[in-house]
N, CA, C, O and CB atoms as a CASP TS submission, in Angstrom:
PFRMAT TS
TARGET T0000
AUTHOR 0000-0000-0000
METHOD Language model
MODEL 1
PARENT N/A
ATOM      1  N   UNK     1       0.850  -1.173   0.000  1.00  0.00           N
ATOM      2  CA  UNK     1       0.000   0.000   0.000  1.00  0.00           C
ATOM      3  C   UNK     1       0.896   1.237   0.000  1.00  0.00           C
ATOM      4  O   UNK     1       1.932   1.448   0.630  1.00  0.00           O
ATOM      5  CB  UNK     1      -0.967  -0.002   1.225  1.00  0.00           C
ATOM      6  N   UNK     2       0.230   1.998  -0.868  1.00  0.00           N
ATOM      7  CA  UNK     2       1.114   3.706  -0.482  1.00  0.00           C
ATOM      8  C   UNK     2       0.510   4.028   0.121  1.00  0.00           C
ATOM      9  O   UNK     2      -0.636   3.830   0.526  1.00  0.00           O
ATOM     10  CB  UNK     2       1.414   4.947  -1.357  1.00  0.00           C
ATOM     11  N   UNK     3       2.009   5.150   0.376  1.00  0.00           N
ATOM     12  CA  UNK     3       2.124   6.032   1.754  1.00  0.00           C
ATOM     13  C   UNK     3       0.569   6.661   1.511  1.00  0.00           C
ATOM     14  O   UNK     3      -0.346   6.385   2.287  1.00  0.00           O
ATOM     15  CB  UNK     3       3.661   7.425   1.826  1.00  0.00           C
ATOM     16  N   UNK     4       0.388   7.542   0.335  1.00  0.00           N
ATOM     17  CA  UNK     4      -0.796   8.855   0.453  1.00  0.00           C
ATOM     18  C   UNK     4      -2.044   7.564   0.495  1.00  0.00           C
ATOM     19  O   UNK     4      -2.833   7.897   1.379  1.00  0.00           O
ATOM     20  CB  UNK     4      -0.914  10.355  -1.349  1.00  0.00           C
ATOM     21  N   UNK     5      -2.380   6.564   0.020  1.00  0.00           N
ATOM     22  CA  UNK     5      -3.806   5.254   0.519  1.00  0.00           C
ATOM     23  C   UNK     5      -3.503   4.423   1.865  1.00  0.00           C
ATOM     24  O   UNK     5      -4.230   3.539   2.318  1.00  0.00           O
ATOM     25  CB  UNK     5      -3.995   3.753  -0.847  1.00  0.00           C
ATOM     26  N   UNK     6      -2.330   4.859   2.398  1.00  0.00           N
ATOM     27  CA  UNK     6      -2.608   4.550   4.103  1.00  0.00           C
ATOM     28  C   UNK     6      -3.291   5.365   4.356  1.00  0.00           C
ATOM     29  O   UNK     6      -4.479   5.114   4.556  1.00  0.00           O
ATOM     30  CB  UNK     6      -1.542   4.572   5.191  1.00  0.00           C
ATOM     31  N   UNK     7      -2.678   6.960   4.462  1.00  0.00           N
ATOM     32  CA  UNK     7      -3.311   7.871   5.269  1.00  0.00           C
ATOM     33  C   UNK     7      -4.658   8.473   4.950  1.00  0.00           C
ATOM     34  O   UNK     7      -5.394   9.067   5.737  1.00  0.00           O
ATOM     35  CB  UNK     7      -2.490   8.816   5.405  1.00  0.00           C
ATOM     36  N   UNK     8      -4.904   8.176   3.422  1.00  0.00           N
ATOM     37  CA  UNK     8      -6.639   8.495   2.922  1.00  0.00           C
ATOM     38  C   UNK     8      -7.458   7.133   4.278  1.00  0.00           C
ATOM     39  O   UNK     8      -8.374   7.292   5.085  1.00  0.00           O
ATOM     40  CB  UNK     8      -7.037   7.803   0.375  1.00  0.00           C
ATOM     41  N   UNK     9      -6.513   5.795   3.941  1.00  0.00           N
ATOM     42  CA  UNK     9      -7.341   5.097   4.884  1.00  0.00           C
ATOM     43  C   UNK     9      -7.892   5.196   5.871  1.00  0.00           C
ATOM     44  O   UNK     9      -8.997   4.868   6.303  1.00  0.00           O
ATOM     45  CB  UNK     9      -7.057   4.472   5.157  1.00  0.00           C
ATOM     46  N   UNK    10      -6.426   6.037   6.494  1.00  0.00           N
ATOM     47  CA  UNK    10      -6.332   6.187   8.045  1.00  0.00           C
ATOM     48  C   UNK    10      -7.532   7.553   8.284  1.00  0.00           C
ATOM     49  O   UNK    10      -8.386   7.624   9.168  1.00  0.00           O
ATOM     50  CB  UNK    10      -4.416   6.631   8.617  1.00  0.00           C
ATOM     51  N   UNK    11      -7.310   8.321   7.434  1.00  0.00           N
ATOM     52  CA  UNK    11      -8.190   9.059   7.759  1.00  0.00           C
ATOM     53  C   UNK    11      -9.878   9.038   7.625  1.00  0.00           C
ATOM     54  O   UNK    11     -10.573   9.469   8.545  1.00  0.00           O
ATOM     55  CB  UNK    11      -7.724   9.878   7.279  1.00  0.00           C
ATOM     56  N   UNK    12     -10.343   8.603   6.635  1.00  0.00           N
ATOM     57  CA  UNK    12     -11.435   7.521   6.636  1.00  0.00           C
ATOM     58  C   UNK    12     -11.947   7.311   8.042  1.00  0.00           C
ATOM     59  O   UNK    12     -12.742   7.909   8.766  1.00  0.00           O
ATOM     60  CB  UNK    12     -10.892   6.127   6.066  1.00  0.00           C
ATOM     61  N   UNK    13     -11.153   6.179   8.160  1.00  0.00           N
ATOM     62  CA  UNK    13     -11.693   5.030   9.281  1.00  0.00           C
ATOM     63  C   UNK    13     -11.908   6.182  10.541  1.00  0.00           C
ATOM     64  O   UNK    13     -12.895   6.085  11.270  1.00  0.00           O
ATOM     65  CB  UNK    13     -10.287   3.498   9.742  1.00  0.00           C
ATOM     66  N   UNK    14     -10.856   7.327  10.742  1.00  0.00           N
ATOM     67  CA  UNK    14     -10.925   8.392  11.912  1.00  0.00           C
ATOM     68  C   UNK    14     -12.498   9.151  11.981  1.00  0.00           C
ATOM     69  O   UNK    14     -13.188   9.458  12.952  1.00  0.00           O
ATOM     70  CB  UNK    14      -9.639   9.657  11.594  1.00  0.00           C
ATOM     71  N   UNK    15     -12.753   9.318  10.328  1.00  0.00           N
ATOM     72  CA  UNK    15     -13.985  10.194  10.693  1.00  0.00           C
ATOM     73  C   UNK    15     -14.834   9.458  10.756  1.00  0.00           C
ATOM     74  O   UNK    15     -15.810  10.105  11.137  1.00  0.00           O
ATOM     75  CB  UNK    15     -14.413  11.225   9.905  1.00  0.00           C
ATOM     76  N   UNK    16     -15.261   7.825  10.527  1.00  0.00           N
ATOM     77  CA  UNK    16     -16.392   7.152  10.928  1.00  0.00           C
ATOM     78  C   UNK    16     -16.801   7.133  12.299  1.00  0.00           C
ATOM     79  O   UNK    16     -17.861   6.562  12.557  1.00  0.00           O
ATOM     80  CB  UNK    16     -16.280   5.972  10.564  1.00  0.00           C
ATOM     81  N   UNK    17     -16.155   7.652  13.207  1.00  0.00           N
ATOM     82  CA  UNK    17     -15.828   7.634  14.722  1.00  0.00           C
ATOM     83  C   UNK    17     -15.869   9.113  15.126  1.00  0.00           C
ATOM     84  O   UNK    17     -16.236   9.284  16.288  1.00  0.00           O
ATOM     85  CB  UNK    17     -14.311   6.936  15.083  1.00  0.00           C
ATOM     86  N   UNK    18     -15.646   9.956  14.595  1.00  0.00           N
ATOM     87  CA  UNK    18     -15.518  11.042  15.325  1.00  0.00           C
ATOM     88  C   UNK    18     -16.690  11.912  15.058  1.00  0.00           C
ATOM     89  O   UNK    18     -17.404  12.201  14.098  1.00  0.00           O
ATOM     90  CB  UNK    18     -14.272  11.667  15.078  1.00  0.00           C
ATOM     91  N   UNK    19     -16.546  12.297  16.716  1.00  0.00           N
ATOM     92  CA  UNK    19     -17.926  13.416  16.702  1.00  0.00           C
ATOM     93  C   UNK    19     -17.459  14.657  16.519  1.00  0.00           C
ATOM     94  O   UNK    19     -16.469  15.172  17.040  1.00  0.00           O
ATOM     95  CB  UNK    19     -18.852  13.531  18.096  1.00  0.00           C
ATOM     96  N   UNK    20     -18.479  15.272  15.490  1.00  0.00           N
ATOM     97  CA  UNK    20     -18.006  16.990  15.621  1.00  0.00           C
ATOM     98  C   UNK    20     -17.269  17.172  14.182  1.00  0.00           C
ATOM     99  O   UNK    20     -17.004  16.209  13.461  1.00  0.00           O
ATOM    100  CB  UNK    20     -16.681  17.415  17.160  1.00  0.00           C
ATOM    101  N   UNK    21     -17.010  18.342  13.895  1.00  0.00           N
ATOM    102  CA  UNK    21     -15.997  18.821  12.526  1.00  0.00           C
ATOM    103  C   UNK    21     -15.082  18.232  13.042  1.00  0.00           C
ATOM    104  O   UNK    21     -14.872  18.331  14.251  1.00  0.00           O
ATOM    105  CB  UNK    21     -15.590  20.446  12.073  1.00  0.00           C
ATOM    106  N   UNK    22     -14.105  17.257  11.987  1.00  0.00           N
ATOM    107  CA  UNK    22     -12.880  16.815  11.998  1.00  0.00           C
ATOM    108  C   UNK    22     -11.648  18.296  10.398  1.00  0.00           C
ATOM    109  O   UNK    22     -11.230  18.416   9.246  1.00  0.00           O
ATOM    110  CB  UNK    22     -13.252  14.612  11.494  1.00  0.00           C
ATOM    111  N   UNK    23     -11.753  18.884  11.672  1.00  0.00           N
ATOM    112  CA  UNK    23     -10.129  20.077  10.764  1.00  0.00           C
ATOM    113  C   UNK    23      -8.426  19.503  10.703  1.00  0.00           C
ATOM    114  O   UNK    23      -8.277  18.303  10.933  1.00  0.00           O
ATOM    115  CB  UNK    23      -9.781  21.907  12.009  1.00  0.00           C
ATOM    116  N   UNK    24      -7.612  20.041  10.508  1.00  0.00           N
ATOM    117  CA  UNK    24      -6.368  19.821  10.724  1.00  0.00           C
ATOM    118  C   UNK    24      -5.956  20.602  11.880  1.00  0.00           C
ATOM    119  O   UNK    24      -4.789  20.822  12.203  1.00  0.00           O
ATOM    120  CB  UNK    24      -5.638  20.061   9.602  1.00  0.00           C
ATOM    121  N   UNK    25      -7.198  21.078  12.591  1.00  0.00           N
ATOM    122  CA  UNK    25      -6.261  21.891  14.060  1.00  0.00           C
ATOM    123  C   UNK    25      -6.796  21.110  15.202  1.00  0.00           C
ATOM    124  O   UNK    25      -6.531  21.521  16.332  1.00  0.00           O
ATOM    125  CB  UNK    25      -6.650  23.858  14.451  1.00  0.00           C
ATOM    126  N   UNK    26      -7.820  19.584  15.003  1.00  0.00           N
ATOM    127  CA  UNK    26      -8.287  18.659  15.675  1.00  0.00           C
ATOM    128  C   UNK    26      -7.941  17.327  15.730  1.00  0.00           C
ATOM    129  O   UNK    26      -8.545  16.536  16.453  1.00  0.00           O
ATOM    130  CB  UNK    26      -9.230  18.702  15.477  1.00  0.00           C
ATOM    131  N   UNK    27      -6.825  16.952  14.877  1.00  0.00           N
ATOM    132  CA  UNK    27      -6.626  15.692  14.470  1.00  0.00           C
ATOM    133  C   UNK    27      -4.609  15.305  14.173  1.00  0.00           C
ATOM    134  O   UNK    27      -4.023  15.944  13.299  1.00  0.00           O
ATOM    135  CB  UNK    27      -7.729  15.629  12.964  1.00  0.00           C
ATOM    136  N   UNK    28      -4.311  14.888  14.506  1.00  0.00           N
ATOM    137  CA  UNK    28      -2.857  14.473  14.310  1.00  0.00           C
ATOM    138  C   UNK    28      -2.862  12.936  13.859  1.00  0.00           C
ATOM    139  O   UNK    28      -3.384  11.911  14.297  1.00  0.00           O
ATOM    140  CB  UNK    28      -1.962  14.685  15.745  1.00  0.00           C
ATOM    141  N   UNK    29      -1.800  13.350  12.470  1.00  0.00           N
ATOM    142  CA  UNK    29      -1.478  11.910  12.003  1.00  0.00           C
ATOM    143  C   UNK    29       0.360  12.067  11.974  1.00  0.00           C
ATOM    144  O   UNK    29       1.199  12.902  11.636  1.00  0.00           O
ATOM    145  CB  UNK    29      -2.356  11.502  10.182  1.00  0.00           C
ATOM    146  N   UNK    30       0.306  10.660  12.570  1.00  0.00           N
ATOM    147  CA  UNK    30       1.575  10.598  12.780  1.00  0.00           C
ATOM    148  C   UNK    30       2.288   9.305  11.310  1.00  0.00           C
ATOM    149  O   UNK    30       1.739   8.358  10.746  1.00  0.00           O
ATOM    150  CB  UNK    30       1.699  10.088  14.624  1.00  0.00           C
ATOM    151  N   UNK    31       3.370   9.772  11.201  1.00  0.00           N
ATOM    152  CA  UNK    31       4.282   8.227  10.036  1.00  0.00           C
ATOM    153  C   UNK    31       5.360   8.274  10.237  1.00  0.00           C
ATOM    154  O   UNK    31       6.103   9.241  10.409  1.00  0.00           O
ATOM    155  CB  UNK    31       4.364   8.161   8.269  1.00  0.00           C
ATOM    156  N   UNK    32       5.625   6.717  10.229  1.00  0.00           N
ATOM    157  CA  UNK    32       6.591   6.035  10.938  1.00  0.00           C
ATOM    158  C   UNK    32       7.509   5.042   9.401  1.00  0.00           C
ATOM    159  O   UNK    32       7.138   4.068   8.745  1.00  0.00           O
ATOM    160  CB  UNK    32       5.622   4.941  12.367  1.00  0.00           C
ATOM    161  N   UNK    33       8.237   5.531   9.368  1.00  0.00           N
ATOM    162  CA  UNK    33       9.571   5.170   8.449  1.00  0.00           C
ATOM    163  C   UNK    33      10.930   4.707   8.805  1.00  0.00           C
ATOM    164  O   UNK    33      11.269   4.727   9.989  1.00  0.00           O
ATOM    165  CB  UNK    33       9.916   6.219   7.807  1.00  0.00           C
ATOM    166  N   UNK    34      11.887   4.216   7.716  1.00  0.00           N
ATOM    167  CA  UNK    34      13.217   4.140   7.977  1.00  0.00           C
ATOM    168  C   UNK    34      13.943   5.041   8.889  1.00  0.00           C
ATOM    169  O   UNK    34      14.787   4.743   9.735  1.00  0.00           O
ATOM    170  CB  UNK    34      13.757   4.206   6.902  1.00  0.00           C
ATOM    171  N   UNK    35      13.492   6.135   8.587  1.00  0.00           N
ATOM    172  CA  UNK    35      14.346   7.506   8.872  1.00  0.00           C
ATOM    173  C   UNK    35      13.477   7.637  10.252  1.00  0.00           C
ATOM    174  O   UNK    35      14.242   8.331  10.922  1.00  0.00           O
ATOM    175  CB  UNK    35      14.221   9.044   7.527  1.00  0.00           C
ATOM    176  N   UNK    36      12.359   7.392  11.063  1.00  0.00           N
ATOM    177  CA  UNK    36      11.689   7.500  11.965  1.00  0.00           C
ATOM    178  C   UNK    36      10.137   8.250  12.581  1.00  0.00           C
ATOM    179  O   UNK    36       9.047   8.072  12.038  1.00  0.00           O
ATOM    180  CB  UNK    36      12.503   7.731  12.339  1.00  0.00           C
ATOM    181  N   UNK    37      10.248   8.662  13.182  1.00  0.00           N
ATOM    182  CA  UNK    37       8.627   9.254  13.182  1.00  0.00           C
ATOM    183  C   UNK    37       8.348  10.914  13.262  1.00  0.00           C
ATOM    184  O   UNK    37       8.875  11.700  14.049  1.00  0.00           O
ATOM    185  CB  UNK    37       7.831   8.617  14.610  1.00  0.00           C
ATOM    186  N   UNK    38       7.449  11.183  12.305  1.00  0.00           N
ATOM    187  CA  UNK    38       7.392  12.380  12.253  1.00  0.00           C
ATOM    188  C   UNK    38       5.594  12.678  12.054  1.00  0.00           C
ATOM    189  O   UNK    38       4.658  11.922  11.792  1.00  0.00           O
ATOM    190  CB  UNK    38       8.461  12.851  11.088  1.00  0.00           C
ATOM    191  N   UNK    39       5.680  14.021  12.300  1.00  0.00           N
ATOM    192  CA  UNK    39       3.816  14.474  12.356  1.00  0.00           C
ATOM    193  C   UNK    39       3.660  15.150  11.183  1.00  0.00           C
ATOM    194  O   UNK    39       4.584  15.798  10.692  1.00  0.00           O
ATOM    195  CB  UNK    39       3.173  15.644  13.717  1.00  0.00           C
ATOM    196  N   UNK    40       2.180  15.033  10.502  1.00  0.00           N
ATOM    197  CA  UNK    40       1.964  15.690   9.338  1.00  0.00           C
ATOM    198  C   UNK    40       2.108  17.219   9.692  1.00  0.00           C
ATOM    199  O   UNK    40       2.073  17.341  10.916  1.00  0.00           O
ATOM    200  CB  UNK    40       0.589  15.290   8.733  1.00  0.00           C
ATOM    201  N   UNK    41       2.226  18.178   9.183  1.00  0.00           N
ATOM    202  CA  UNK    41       2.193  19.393   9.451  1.00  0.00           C
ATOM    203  C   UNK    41       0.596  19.578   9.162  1.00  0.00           C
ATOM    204  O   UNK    41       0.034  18.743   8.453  1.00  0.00           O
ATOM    205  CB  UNK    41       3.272  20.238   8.633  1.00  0.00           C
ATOM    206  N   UNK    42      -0.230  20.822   9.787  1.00  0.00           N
ATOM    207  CA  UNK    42      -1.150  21.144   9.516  1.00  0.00           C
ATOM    208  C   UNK    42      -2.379  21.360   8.372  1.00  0.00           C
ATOM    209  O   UNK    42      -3.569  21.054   8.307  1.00  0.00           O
ATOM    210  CB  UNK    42      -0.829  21.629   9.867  1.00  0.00           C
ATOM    211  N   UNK    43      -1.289  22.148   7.402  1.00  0.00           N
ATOM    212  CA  UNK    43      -1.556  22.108   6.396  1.00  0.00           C
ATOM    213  C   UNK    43      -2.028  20.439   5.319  1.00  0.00           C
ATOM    214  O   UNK    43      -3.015  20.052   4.694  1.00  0.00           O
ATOM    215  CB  UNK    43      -0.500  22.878   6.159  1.00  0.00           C
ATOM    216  N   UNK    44      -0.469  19.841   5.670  1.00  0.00           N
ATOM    217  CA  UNK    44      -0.429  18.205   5.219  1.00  0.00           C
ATOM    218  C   UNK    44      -1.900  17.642   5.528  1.00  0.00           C
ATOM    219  O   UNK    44      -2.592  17.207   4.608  1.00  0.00           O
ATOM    220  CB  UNK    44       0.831  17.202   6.211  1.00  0.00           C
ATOM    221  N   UNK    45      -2.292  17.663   6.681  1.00  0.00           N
ATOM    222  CA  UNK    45      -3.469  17.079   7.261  1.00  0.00           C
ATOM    223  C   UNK    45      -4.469  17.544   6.079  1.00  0.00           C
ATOM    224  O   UNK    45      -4.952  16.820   5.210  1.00  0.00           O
ATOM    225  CB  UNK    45      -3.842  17.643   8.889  1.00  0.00           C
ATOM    226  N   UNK    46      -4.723  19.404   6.324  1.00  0.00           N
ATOM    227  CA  UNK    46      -5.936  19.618   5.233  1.00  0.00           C
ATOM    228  C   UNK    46      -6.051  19.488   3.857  1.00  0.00           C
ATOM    229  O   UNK    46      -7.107  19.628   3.240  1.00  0.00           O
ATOM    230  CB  UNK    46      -6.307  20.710   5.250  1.00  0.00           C
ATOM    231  N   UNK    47      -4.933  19.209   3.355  1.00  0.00           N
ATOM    232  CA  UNK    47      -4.907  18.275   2.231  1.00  0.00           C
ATOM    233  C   UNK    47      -5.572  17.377   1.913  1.00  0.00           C
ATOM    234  O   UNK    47      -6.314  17.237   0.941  1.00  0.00           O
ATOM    235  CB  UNK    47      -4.118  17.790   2.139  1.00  0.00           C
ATOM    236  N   UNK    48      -5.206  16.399   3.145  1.00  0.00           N
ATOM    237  CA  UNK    48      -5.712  14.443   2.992  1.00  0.00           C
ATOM    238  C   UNK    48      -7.338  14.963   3.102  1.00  0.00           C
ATOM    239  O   UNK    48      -8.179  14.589   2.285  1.00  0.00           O
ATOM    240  CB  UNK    48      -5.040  12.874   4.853  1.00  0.00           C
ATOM    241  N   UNK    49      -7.692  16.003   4.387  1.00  0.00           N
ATOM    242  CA  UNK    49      -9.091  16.560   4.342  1.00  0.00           C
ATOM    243  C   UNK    49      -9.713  16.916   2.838  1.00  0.00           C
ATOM    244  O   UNK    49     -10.720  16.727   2.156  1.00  0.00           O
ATOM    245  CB  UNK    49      -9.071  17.893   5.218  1.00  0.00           C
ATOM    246  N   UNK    50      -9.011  17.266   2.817  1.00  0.00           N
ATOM    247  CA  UNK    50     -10.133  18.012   1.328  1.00  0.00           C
ATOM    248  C   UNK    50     -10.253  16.834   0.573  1.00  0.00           C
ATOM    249  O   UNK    50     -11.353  16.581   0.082  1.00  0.00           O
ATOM    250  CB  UNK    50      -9.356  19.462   0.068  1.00  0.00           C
ATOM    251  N   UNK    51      -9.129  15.928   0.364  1.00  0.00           N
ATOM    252  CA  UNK    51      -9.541  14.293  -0.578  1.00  0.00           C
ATOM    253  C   UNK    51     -10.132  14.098  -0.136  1.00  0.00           C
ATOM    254  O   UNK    51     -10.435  15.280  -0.296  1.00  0.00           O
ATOM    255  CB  UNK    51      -8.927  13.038  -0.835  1.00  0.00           C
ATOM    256  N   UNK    52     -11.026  13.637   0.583  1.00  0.00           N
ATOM    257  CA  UNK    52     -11.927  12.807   1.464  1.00  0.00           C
ATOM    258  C   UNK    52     -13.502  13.421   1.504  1.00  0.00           C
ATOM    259  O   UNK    52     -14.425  12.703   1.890  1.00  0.00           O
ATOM    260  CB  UNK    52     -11.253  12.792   3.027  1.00  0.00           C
ATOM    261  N   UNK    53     -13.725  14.826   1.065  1.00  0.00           N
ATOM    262  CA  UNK    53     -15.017  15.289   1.070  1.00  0.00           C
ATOM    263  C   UNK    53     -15.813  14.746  -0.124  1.00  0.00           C
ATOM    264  O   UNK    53     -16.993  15.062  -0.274  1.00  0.00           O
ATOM    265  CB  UNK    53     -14.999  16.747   1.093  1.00  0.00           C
TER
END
């Protein structure tokens, strides 16, 4: 699986569960690689958001 159809996944499966507007100033996605773990930046997040509407 790619990286950007994990996190469409991941994000998916988050809003079947969550109550309320899901923004990028409510939600943290984290990815975990060779190089180690790092957080989407804000923006990154409203990206994957806007795919998903």
């Amino acid at each position: 699986m790619e990286l950007d159809d994990a996190v469409h996944t991941a994000v998916l499966t988050l809003k079947e569960s969550f109550e309320g507007q899901m923004n990028e100033n409510n939600i943290e996605i984290g990815i975990v690689n060779e190089s180690g773990f790092r957080r989407l930046s804000p923006a990154e997040v409203k990206d994957y958001l806007a795919n998903i509407v």
